[in-house]
C-alpha positions as CSV (number, residue, x, y, z in Angstrom):
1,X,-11.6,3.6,10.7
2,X,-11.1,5.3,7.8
3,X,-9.1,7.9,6.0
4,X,-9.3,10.3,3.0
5,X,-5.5,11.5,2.0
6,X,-4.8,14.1,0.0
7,X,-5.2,12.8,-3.0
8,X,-8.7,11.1,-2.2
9,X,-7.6,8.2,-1.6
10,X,-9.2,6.3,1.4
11,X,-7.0,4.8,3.8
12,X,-7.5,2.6,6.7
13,X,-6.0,4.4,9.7
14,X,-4.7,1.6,11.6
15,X,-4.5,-1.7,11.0
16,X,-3.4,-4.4,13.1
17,X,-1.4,-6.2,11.1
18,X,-0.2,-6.3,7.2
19,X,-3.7,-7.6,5.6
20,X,-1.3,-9.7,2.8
21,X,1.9,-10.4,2.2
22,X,2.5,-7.2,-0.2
23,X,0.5,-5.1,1.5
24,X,3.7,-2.6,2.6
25,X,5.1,-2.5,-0.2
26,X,2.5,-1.8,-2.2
27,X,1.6,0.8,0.1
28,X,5.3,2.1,-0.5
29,X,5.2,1.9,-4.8
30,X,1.9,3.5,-4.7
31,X,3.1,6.6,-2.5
32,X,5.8,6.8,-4.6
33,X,4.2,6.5,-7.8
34,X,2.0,9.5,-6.6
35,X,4.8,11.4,-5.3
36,X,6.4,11.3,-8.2
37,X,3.0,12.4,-10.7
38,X,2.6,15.7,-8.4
39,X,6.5,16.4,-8.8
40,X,5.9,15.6,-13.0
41,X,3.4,17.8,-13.1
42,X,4.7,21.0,-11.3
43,X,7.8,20.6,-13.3
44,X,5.7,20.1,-16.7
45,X,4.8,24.0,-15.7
46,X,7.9,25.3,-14.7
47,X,9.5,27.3,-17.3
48,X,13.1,25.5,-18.0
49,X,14.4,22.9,-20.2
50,X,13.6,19.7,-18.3
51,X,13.8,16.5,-20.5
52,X,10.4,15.4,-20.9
53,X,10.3,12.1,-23.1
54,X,13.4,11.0,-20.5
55,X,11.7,11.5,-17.6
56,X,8.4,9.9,-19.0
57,X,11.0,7.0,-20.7
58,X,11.9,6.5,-17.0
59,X,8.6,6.7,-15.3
60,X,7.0,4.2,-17.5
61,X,9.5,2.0,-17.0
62,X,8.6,2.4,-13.2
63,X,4.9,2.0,-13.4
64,X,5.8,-0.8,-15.8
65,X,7.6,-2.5,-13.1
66,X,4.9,-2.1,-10.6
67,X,1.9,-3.4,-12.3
68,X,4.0,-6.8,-12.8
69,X,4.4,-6.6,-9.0
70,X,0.7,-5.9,-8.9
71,X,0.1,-9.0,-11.4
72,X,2.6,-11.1,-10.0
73,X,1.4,-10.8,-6.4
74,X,-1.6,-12.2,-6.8
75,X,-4.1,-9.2,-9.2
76,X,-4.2,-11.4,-11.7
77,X,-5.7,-14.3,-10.5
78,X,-8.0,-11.8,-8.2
79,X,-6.0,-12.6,-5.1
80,X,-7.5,-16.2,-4.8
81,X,-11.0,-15.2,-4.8
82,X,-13.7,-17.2,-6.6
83,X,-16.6,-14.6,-6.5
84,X,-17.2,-13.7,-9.8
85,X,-17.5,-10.5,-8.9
86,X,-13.9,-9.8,-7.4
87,X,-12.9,-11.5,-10.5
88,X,-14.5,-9.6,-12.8
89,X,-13.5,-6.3,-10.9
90,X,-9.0,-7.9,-10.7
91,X,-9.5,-8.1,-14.4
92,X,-11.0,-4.7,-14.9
93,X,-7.7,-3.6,-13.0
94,X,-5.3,-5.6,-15.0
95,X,-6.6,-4.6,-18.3
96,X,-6.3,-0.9,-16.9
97,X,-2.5,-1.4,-16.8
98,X,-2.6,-1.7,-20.8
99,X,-4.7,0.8,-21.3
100,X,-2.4,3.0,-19.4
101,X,0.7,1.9,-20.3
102,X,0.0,2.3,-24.0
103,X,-1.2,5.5,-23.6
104,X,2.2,6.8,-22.0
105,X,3.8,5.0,-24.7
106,X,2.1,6.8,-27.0
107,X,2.7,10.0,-25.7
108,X,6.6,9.5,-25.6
109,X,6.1,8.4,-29.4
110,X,4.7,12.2,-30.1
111,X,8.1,13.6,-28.3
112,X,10.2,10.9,-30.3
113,X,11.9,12.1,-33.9
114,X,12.1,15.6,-34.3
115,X,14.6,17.0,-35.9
116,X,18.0,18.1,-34.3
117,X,18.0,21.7,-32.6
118,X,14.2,21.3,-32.7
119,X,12.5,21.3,-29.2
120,X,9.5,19.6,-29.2
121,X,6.5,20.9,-26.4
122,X,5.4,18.1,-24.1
123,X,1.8,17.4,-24.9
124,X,0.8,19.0,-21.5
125,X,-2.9,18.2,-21.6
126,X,-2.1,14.1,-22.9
127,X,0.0,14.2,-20.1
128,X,-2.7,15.8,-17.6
129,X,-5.2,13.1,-18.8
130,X,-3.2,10.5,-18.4
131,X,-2.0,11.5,-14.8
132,X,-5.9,12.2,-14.3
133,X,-6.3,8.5,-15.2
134,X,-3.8,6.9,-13.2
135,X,-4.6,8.6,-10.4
136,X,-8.9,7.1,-11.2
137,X,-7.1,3.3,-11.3
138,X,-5.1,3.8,-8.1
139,X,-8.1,4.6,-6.4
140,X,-10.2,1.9,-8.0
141,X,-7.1,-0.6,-7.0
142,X,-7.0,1.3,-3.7
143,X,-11.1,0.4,-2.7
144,X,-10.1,-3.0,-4.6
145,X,-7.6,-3.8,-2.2
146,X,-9.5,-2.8,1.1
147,X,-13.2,-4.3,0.0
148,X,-11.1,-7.8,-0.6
149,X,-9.2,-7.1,2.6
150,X,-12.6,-7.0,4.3
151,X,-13.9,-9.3,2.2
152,X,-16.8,-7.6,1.4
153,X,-18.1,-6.9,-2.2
154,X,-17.6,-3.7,-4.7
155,X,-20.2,-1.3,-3.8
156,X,-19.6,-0.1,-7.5
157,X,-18.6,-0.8,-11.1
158,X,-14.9,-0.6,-12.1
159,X,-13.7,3.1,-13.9
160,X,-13.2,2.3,-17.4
């Protein structure tokens, strides 16, 4: 049976057993990952002098880490599968990493250089976007992971 959490993400509701190897922690990164986007966010409106590009210096590094993990545990080569369709839909994920990783990149570039005793506004609606965005590829990874886990195909096309 399934769930939908709170942030729309559908979730088996019990599972036997650990569907692969990863499967925990994976479960554990992601959780974390959004954890850590709803905490961003409410501080991004908080009046106070948080340190943005540091905080976004150390998330990226993060997320950078866990899409290797992703890649490295088997997303790349689409778990295995040869359906071209699983394939096509592992690589549509994979290339989503980029995409998002240079976009964060790009917004610490626009905090980056401005002159001392200058404070700089965090792009807020970049940084909604991109949040909006990571949160569309975890749930495209997340109805990834559990189609392949059933081993039945991808009802729909990958969000671009």
């Amino acid at each position: 049976m399934a769930t939908e959490d709170s942030e729309g993400i559908v979730r088996e509701a019990r599972r036997p057993a650990e569907a692969f190897p990863f499967e925990r922690e994976l479960r554990e990164q992601h959780d974390a990952l959004r954890a850590f986007v709803r905490w961003l966010e409410a501080e991004l409106v908080r009046p106070g002098s948080l340190d943005v590009l540091a905080l976004l210096e150390t998330f990226g590094a993060e997320l950078a880490r866990h899409f290797r993990f992703e890649e490295e545990n088997g997303l790349t080569d689409a778990f295995g599968s040869h359906g071209p369709e699983i394939r096509r839909w592992s690589a549509e994920l994979v290339g989503q990493h980029s995409v998002l990783e240079e976009r964060l990149r790009a917004i610490r570039r626009s905090l980056e250089g401005a002159p001392a005793g200058v404070v700089v506004r965090p792009p807020l609606a970049e940084i909604a976007e991109f949040c909006d965005a990571l949160r569309r590829h975890d749930a495209e990874e997340n109805a990834f992971l559990l189609c392949h886990m059933r081993g039945a195909p991808h009802p729909l096309p990958p969000a671009g």
